[in-house]
N, C-alpha and C positions, 0 to 999 in steps of 0.2 A: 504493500500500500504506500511507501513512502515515496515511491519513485512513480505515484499516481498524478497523471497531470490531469488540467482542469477538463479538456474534452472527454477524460474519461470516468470521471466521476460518476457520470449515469450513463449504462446504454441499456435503454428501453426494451425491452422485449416486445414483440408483436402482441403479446397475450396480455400484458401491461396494456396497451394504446385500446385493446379488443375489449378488456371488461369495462367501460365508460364509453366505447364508442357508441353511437347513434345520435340522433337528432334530437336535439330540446323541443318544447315547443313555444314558442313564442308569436305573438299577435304584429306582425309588423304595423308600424301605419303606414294604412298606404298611399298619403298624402304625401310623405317622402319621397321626391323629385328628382334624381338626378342627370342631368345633359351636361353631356364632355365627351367633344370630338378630339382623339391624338391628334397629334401631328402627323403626317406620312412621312413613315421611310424611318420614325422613331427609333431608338437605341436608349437600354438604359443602363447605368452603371448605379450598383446599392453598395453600400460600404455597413454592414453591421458586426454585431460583436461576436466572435467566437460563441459555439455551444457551451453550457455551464448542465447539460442535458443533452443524448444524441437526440431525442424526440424533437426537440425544438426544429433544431437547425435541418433535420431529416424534409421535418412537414414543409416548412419554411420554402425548403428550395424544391420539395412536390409541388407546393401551390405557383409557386414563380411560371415554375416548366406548365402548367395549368392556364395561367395568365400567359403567356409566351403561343401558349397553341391556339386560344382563343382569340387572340388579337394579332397576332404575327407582331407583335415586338419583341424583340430579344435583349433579354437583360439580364446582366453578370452582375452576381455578386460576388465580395469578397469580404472576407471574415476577419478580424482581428480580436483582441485581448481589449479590455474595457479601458485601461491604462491606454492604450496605443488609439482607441476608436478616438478621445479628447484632442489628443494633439495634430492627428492628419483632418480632425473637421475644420481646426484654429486653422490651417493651411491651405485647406480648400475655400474656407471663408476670406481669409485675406487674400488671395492669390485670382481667384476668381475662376479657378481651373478643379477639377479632380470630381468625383462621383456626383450625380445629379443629386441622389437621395442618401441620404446615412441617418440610421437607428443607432442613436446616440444616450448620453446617461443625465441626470438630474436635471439641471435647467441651462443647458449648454446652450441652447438656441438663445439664448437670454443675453448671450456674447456676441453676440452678432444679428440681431434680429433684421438688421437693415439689407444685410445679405439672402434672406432666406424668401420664398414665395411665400404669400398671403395664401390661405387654406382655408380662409373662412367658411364658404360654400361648399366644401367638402366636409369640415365639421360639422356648418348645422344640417347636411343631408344625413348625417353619420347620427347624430345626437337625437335629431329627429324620429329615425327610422331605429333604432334600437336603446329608445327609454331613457335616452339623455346621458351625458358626459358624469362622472362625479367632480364635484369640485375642482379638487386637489388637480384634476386634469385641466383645466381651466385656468388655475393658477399659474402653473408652470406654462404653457402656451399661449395665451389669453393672458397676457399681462395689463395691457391696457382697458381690458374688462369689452372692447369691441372685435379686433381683427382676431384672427386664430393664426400664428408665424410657423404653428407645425401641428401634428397629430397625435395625440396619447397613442402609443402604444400597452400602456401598461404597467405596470413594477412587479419587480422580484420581489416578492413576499418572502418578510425576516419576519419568524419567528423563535422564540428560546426552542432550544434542543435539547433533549435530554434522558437519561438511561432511568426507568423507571425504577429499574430494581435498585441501583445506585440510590435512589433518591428516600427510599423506603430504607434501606440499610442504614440512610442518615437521622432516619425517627422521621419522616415526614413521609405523610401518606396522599398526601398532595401537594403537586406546584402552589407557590405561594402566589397570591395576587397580589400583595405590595413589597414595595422595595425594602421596608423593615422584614420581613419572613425573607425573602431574596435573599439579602444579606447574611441572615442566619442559617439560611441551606448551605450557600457556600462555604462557611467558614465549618459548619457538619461533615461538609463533604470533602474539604479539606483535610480537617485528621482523622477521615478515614482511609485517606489516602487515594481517592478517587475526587482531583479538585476540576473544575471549569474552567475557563479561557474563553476572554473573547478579544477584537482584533486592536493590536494599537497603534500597527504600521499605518501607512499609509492607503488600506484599502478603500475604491469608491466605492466598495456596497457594504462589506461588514463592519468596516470601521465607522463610515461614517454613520451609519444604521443605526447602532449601537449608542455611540456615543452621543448621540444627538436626540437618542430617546432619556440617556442619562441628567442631561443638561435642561432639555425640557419637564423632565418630570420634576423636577426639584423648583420649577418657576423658572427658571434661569430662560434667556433668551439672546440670541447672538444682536437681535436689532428690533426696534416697537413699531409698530403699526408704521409710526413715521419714516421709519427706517433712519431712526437714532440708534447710534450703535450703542449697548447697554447691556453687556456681555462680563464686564467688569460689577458686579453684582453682588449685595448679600445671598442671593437666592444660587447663585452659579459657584460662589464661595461654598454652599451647605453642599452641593453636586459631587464639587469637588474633592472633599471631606469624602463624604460617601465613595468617588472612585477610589481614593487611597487605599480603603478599608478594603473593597471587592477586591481590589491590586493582589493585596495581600496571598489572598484564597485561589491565584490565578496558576494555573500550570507553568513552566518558565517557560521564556523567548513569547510571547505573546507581543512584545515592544516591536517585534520586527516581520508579526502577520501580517502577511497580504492575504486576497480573499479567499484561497487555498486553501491557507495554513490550516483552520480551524477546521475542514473539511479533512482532512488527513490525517491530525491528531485526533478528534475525532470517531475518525474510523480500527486508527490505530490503537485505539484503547487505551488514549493516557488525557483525556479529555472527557469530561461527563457530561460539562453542560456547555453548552455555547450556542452563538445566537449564528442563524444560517435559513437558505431558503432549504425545499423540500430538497433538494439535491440528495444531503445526505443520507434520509432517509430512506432514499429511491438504489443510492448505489452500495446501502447493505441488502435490501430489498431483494434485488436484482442480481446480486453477486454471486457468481460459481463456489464463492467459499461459504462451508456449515459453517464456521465461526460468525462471520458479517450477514448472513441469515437469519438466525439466532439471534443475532444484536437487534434485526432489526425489528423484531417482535416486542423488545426492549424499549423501542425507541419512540419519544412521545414529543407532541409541540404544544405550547404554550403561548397565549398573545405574553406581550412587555405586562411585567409587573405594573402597576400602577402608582405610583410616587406620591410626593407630599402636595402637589399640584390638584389633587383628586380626580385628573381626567385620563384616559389615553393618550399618550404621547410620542404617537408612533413615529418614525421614519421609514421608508421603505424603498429602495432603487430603481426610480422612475425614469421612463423607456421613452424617449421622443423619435420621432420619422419627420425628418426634416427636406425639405427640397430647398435647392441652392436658386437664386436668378441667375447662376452662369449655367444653367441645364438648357439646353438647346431645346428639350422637349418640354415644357412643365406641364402640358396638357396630359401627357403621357406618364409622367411623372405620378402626378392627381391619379389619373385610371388605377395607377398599380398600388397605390395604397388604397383608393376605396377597394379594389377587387379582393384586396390581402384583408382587410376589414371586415366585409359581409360574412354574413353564419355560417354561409357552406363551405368558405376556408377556415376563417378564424377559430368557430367552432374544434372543429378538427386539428385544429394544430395547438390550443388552449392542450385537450383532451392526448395529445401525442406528448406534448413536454411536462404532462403530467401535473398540469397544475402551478410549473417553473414560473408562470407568469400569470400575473394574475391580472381580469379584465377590466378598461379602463371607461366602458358602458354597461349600465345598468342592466340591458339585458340578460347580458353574458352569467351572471351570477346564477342564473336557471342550467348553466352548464351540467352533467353528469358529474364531470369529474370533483365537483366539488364535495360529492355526497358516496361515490362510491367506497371509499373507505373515510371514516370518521378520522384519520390521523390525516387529512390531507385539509379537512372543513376549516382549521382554523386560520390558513391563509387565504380564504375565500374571500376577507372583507377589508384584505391589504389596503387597495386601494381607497376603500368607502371611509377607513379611520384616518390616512397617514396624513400629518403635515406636510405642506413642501419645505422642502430642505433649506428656504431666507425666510422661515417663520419667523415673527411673527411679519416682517414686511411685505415691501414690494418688491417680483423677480424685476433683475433686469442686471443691468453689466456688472452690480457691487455686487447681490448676493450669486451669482453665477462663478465671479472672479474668487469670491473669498470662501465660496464651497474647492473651486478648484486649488485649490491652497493647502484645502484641511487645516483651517485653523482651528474648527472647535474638535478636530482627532487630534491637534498635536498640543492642545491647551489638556486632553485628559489625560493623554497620555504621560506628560510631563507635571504635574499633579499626583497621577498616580504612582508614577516611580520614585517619585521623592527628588525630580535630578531640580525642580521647583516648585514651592510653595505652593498650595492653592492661591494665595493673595498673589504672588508672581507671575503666575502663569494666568490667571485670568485679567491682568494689567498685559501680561505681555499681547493673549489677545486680542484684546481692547484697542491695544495700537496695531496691530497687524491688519483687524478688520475696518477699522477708519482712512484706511490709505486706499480701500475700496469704497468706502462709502463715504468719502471724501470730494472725489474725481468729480 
């Protein structure tokens, strides 16, 4: 397992995609309107991220070759790592060259909105026609509360992970709901020698997932409504305290996860709890070995504790489908994501990656996949709770820049190691995130 890379984490078995396969049912309306002629002679280039699932990326470029024979336009995609999809979008956006469409992370379109095609008419035929957007999709695309600059795709649904039997071993017969019982499992499960880990590298999806439910649940806030930054706080001070503590009870090397790690240790059996999508669950599930079978019988999810905040405080690794104005096609462009959108792809490709993504229309949540095993339901409502990632503000170039930064993963992370203060590290920042939200 140690020498598991991230493509291989899940690979779905046919009888996996077969027990949830078939059709919802769902009322469309049929007011919902769409007219959009391609271009002739179109060509499209997608740039999205590496499988974290073989299901996904399998369906994924099914339905393309499906869209491709339907329309005669031909369109390549090419896959990269989440880390690597940020900096070639920064490149196609400044340069004015490189793939028409890229399915990219948090609120990256937020860095360049003035580069990117208006979607509006595709949203509201989308939103319209399957029961409405949730919010949180809105936020991140729909900053100005009018135009739409790209399309929800979705978010990876973070839930806690964790070995049930381990957790009972620790005196506790149930997940805790709040962050005082949280804290007390860990430290249980700690001297029994079976401790958790979650991410404090620089990961986009577990790190900052994680940490950004930490921060929020204690009040703490990177910026207010005005998008005053106020990150330096009594209530981010108490956050901070609390990561120390958790620190403590953490398995070692967790300072230097990326989104893997915790996926491996994990699986590896020196890991009990940690926060992750279904991934892991799916590649004990699925695995040729009785050990990681076994485990996975074991293996339970849990939403985020609840905090001193009294509310849900989710974050969750939200999925944009963005079209560039340097695409020669964008008419054609538009086609391939409504086409990748409607039930009879998206359905199916939801139901192939197992749940890996979870849906960014209301309809979707009538999926199968969400109820065929009860260990999958608790990601089903990723998207209906999460925050976006410049809570409490407004998206746009400061809270897009100073997500891509990681300031509030390297504000915990340096809080929790001791290498600075809570009082330091949340001054430090306070100045790191004003030099975006400054500009």
């Amino acid at each position: 397992m140690k020498n598991m890379k991230r493509r291989d984490f899940l690979k779905t078995s046919a009888g996996v995609a077969a027990v949830a396969a078939g059709p919802f049912i769902w009322v469309k309306d049929a007011s919902a309107q769409w007219s959009n002629t391609p271009e002739k002679g179109a060509k499209l280039r997608v740039l999205r991220w590496k499988r974290f699932v073989a299901g996904d990326e399998d369906q994924y470029l099914a339905n393309v070759k499906k869209f491709t024979e339907k329309t005669g336009i031909e369109v390549r995609v090419d896959s990269e790592g989440w880390e690597d999809v940020r900096p070639k979008a920064a490149v196609a956006a400044n340069t004015g060259a490189g793939p028409d469409i890229i399915l990219s992370t948090h609120d990256d379109a937020n860095l360049y909105p003035e580069k990117l095609v208006d979607v509006t008419d595709l949203a509201n035929y989308l939103g319209k026609k399957y029961g409405g957007w949730y919010p949180v999709g809105e936020a991140y695309l729909r900053p100005n509360g009018k135009n739409w600059i790209g399309i929800p795709l979705g978010c990876a649904g973070n839930c806690v992970v964790y070995r049930e039997s381990q957790m009972k071993a620790a005196g506790f017969n149930a997940f805790p709901r709040d962050t005082d019982g949280f804290l007390k499992l860990m430290r249980a499960l700690k001297e029994k020698g079976t401790p958790g880990g979650f991410a404090l590298g620089n990961a986009t999806g577990d790190g900052n997932v994680w940490t950004h439910w930490l921060l929020w649940s204690h009040g703490g806030q990177l910026v207010d409504k005005d998008n005053k930054v106020i990150i330096n706080s009594p209530q981010t001070i108490k956050a901070l305290e609390y990561a120390k503590e958790l620190y403590q009870t953490f398995v070692p090397g967790t300072l230097s996860w990326l989104d893997p790690n915790n996926n491996k240790a994990f699986l590896d059996g020196q890991c009990s709890v940690t926060a992750n999508g279904i991934s892991v669950y799916y590649a004990a599930k699925t695995s040729k070995d009785p050990k990681l079978v076994e485990m996975a019988a074991d293996i339970q999810h849990a939403n985020m504790p609840i905090g001193p905040a009294g509310v849900p405080t989710e974050l969750n690794l939200f999925f944009n489908q963005m079209i560039f104005k340097h695409s020669k096609y964008p008419k054609a462009a538009k086609e391939f994501i409504r086409f990748m959108m409607e039930e009879e792809q998206f359905g199916p490709w939801m139901q192939a990656s197992i749940g890996y993504v979870t849906q960014p229309l209301v309809a979707y949540e009538k999926n199968p996949i969400w109820t065929v095993d009860p260990k999958h339901t608790p990601y089903r409502d990723a998207m209906k709770i999460m925050r976006p990632i410049g809570y409490a503000g407004r998206l746009g170039y400061a809270s897009a820049g100073a997500a891509a930064d990681f300031i509030v993963v390297n504000m915990v992370a340096e809080a929790a190691s001791g290498s600075k203060t809570p009082a330091e590290a949340a001054e430090r920042a306070q100045k790191r995130a004003e030099r975006y939200y400054k500009v």
